[in-house]
C-alpha positions as CSV (number, residue, x, y, z in Angstrom):
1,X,88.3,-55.3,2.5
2,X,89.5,-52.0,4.6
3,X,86.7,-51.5,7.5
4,X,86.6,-50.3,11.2
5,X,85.2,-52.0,13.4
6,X,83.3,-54.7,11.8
7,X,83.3,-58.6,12.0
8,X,84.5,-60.1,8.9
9,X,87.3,-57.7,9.2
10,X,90.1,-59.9,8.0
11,X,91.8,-62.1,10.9
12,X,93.8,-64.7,12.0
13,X,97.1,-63.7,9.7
14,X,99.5,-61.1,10.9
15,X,100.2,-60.4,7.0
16,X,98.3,-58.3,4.6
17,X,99.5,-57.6,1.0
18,X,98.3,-53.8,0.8
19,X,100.2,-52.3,-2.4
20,X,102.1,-52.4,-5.3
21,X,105.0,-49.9,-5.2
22,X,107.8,-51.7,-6.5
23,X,110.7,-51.7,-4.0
24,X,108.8,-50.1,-1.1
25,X,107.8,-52.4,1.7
26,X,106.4,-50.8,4.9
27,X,106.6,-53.2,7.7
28,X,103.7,-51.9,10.1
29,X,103.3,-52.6,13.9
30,X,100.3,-51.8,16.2
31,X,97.5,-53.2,18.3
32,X,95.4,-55.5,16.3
33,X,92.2,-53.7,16.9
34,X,90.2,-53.4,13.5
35,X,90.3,-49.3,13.1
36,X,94.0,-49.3,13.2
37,X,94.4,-52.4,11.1
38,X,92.2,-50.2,8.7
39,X,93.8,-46.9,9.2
40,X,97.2,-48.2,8.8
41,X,97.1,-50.4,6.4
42,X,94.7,-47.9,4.4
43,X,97.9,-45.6,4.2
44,X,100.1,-48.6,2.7
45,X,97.4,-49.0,0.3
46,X,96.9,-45.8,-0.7
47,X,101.0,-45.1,-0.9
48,X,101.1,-47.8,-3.5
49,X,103.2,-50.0,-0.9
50,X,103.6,-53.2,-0.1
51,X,103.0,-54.0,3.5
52,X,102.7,-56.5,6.1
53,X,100.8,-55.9,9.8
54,X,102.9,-57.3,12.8
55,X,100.4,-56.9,16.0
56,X,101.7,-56.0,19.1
57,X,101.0,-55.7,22.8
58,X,104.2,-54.5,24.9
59,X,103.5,-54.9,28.7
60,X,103.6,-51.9,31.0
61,X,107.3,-52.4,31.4
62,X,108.3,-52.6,28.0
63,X,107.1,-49.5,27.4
64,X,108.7,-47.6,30.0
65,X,112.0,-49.5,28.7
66,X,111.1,-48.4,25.2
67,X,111.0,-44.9,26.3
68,X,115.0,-45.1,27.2
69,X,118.2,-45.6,25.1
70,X,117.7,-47.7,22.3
71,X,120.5,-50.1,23.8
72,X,117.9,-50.2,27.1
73,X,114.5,-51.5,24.4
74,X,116.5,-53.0,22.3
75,X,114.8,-56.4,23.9
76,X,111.4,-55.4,24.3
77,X,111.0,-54.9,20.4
78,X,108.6,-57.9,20.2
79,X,105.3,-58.7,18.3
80,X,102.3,-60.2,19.8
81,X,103.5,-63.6,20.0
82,X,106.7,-63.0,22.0
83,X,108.6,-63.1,18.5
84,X,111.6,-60.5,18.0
85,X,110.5,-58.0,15.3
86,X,114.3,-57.3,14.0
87,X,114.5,-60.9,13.4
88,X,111.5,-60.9,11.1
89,X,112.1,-61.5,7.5
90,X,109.5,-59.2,6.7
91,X,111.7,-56.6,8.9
92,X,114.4,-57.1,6.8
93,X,113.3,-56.4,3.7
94,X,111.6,-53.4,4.4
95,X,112.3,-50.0,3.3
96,X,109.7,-48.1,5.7
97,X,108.4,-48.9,9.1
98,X,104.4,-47.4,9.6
99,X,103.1,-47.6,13.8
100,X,100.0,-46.7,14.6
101,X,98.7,-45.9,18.1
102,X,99.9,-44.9,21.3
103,X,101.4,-48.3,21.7
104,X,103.0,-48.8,18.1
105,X,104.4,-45.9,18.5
106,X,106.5,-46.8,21.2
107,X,107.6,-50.0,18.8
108,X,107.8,-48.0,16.5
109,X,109.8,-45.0,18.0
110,X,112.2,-47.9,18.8
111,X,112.4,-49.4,15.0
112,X,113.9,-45.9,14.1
113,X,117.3,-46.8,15.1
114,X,117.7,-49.7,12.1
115,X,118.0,-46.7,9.9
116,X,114.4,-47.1,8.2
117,X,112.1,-44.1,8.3
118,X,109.4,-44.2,11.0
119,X,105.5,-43.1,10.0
120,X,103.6,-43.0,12.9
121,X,99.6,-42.7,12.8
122,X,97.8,-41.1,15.5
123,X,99.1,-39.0,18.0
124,X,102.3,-41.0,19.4
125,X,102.1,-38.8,22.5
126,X,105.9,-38.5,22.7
127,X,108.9,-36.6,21.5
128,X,107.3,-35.8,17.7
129,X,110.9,-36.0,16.7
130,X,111.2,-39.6,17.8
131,X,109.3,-40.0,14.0
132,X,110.1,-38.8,10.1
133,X,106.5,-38.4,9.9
134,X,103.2,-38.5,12.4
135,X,99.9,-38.3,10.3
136,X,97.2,-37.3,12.5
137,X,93.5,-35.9,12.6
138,X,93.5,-32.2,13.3
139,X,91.4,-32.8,16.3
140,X,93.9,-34.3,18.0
141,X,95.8,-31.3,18.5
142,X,99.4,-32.2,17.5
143,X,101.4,-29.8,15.2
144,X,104.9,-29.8,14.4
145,X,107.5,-29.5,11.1
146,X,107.4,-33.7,10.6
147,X,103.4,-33.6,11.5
148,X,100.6,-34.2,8.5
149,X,96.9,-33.6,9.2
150,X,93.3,-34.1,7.8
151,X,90.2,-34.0,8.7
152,X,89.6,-37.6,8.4
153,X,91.5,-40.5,9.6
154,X,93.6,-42.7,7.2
155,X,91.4,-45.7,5.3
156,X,91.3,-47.5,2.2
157,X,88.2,-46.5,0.8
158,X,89.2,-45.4,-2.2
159,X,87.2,-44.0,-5.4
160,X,88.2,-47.0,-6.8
161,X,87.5,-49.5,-4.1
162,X,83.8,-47.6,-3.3
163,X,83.4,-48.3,-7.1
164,X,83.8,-52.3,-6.8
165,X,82.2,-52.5,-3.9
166,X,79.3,-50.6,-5.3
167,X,79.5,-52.9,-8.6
168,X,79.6,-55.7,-6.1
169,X,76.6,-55.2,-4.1
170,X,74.0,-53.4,-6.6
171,X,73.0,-56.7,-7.7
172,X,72.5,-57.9,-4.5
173,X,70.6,-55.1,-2.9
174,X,68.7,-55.1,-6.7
175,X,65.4,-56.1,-5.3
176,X,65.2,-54.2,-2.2
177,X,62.8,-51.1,-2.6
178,X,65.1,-47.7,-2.4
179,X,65.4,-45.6,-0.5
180,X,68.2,-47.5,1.0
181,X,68.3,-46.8,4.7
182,X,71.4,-48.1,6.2
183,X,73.1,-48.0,9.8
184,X,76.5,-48.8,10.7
185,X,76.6,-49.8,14.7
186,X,79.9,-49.7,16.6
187,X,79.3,-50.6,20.9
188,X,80.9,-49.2,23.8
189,X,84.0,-48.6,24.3
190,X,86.5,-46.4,26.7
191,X,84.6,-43.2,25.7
192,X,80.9,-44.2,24.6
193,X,78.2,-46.9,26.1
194,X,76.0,-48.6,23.7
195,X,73.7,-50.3,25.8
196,X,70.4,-51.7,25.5
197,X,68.8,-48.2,25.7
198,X,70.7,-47.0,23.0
199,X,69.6,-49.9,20.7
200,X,66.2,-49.6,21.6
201,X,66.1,-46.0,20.1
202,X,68.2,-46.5,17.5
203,X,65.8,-49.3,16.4
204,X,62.9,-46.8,16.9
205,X,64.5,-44.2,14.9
206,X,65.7,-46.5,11.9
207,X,61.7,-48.2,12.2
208,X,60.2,-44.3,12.4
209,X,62.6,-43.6,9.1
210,X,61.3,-46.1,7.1
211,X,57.5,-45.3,7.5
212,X,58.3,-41.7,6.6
213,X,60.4,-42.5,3.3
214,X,59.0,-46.1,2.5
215,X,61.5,-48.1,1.1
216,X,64.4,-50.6,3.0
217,X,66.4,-50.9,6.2
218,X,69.5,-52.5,6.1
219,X,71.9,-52.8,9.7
220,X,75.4,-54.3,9.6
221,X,76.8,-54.5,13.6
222,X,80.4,-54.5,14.8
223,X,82.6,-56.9,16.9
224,X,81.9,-54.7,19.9
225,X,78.3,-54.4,19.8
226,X,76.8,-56.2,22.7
227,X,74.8,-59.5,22.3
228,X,72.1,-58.0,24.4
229,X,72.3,-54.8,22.5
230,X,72.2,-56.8,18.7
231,X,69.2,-59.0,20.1
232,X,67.0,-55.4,21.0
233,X,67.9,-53.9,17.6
234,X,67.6,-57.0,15.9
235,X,63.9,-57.4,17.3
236,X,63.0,-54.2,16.5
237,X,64.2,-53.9,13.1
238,X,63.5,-57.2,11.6
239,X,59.3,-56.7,13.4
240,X,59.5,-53.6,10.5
241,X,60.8,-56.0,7.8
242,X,64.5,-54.7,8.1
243,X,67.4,-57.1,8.1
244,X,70.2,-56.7,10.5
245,X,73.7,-58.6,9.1
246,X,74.2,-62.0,11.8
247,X,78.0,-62.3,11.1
248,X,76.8,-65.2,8.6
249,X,78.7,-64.9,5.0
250,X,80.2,-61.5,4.0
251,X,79.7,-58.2,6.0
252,X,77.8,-56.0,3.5
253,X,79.7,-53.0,5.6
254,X,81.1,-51.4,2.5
255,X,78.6,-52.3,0.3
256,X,75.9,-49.8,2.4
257,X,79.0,-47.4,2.3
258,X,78.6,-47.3,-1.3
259,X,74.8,-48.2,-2.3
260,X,73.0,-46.4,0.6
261,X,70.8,-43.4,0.4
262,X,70.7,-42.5,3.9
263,X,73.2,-43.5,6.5
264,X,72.9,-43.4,10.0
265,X,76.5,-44.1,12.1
266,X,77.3,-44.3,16.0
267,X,79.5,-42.0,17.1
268,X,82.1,-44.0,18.9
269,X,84.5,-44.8,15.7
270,X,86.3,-42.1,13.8
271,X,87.7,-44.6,11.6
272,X,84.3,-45.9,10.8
273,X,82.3,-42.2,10.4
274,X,86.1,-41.2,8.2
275,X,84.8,-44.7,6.1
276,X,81.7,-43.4,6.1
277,X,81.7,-40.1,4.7
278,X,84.1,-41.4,1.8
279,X,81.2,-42.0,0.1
280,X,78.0,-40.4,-1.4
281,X,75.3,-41.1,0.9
282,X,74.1,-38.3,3.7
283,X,75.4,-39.0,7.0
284,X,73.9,-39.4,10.5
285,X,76.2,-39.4,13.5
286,X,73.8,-41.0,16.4
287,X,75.5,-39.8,19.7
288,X,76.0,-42.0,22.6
289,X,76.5,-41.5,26.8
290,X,80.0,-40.6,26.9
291,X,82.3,-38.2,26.1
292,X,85.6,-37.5,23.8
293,X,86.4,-34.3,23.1
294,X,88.6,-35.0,20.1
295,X,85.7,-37.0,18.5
296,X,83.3,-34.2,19.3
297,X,86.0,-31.5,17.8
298,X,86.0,-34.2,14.8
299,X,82.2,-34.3,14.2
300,X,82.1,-30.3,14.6
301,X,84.6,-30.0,11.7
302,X,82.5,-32.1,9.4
303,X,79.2,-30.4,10.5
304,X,80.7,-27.4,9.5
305,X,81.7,-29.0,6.2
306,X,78.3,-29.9,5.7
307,X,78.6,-33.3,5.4
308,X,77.4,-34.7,8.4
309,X,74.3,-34.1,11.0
310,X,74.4,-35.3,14.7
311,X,70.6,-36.4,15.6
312,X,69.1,-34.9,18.5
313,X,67.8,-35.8,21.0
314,X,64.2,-34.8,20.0
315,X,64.6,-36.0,16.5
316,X,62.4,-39.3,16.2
317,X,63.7,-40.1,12.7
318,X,66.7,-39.3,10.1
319,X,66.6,-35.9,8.2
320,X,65.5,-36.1,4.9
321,X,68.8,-37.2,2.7
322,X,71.0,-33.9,1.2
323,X,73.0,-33.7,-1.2
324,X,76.4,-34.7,0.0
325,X,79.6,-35.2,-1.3
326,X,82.4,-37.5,-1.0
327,X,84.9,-36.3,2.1
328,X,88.6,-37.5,2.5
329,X,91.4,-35.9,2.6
330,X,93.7,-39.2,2.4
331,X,94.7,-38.2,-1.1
332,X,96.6,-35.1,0.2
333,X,98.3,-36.8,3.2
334,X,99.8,-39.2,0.7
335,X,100.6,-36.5,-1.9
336,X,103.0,-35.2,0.7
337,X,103.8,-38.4,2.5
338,X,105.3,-39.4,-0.9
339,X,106.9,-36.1,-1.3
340,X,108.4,-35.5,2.0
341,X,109.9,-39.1,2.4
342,X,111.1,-38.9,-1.3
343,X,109.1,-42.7,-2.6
């Protein structure tokens, strides 16, 4: 299943069969960090590709030598576990490479020279015309002739998939009382601190919700949120009767995606909030300490689209739900991904 940053997101392979495009085979290299695992492997899916995810981690001087003639990186185009990526069988039988990152994109910038076209995801922040294609978020001011942009970041949370899930996990969340109250919790990271603190009124707020509407509460966590920080909101939400997911069987992640009524999500994930809106339920975006000013330029466009609402800080509960509807622009980016790369 295509997530963010949750547990259960799939590990320990570096392979992921992600489409069924006959003759197209991406071969796709970044950081194996769960939002770009979901963001590039969304876009695979979603191209009707085939692909397979080769992480990578190139040293501080492998990038500067990627950065130079391709004869100069040649020998720094390695995956994760030391391996050479131009040796890869999987390598050699693609038709497309797809990096994603600042760090793939250096890979990948350096995989254009084997005569394969080059998506990159995310601002590369490089030459632009090191790449065919860069598909971005318009908040991360990038623009150029080979550049795509949405409002959302890349997933695979398809009608389709939102539809499974959904037909998945109704049976299972059958005999909880609706409304469905649901919160998706990310944890601190470069930009945002999720704490203690934080949990604490994040607890409050979910417990304060579920007097005022009645029915059930329903918290699914992520690999980054803190053990100190999952024990206060696990306290405080279980006391009210909610349940908070322990990493024990499957992550019900896109099952609350689908099946929820109200939504609450932290701030500190586009990819997650993207996964979020993809689906019918009102969202919440609960702002952290920290600052980004791309994320806050990306949660202004979807205020403005109507489809989210930031709590503040004197807010003691979610809004009442609205009517929302479904928000990603992934269908367009790979209308004209398809289009501009001619398969």
């Amino acid at each position: 299943m295509a997530r963010a940053d949750y547990a259960g997101t799939p590990e320990g392979s570096n392979m992921s069969s992600c489409g069924t495009q006959a003759g197209v085979a991406a071969f796709v290299v970044g950081e194996d960090f769960a939002g770009m695992r979901s963001q590039a492997l969304g876009l695979v899916a979603r191209a009707g590709w085939n692909g397979t995810f080769h992480p990578i981690c190139p040293s501080k001087l492998a990038r500067i030598m990627l950065r130079g003639p391709r004869w100069i990186g040649k020998p720094f185009l390695r995956g994760s576990d030391g391996a050479d990526l131009e040796e890869c069988p999987a390598f050699a039988h693609s038709s497309v490479v797809v990096s994603v990152g600042g760090k793939g994109g250096e890979v990948g910038a350096g995989l254009r020279g084997s005569h394969r076209p080059v998506v990159q995801i995310q601002n590369p922040r490089k030459n632009l015309s090191r790449f065919d294609l860069i598909v971005a978020c318009r908040h991360d001011d990038i623009a150029g002739p080979n550049v795509l942009l949405g409002r959302t970041a890349l997933h695979g949370l398809t009608p389709e998939a939102l539809e499974q899930a959904r037909a998945q996990w109704k049976p299972q969340f059958a005999e909880l009382p609706r409304p469905l109250i649901a919160a998706l919790v990310g944890g601190s990271n470069g930009r945002f601190h999720f704490g203690e603190a934080e949990a604490h009124r994040l607890g409050q707020v979910l417990v304060e919700t579920l007097k005022a509407e009645g029915g059930s509460l329903v918290v699914t966590p992520s690999r980054r949120t803190s053990p100190a920080a999952m024990k206060v909101l696990t306290d405080i939400v279980e006391k009210a009767g909610g349940h908070v997911w322990n990493g024990e069987g499957e992550n019900p992640y896109e099952g609350l995606i689908a099946c929820a009524d109200n939504l609450i999500v932290t701030i500190d994930s586009v990819s997650m909030i993207s996964e979020a809106v993809a689906g019918c339920a009102p969202v919440t975006i609960y702002p952290l300490p920290g600052r980004s000013r791309r994320i806050n330029d990306f949660i202004e466009e979807l205020e403005l689209a109507g489809r989210v609402h930031v709590l503040e800080d004197t807010e003691t509960r979610l809004p009442a739900p609205w009517l929302a509807l479904p928000l990603d622009d992934t269908p367009y980016i790979i209308a004209e991904l398809h289009k501009r790369l001619g398969f």
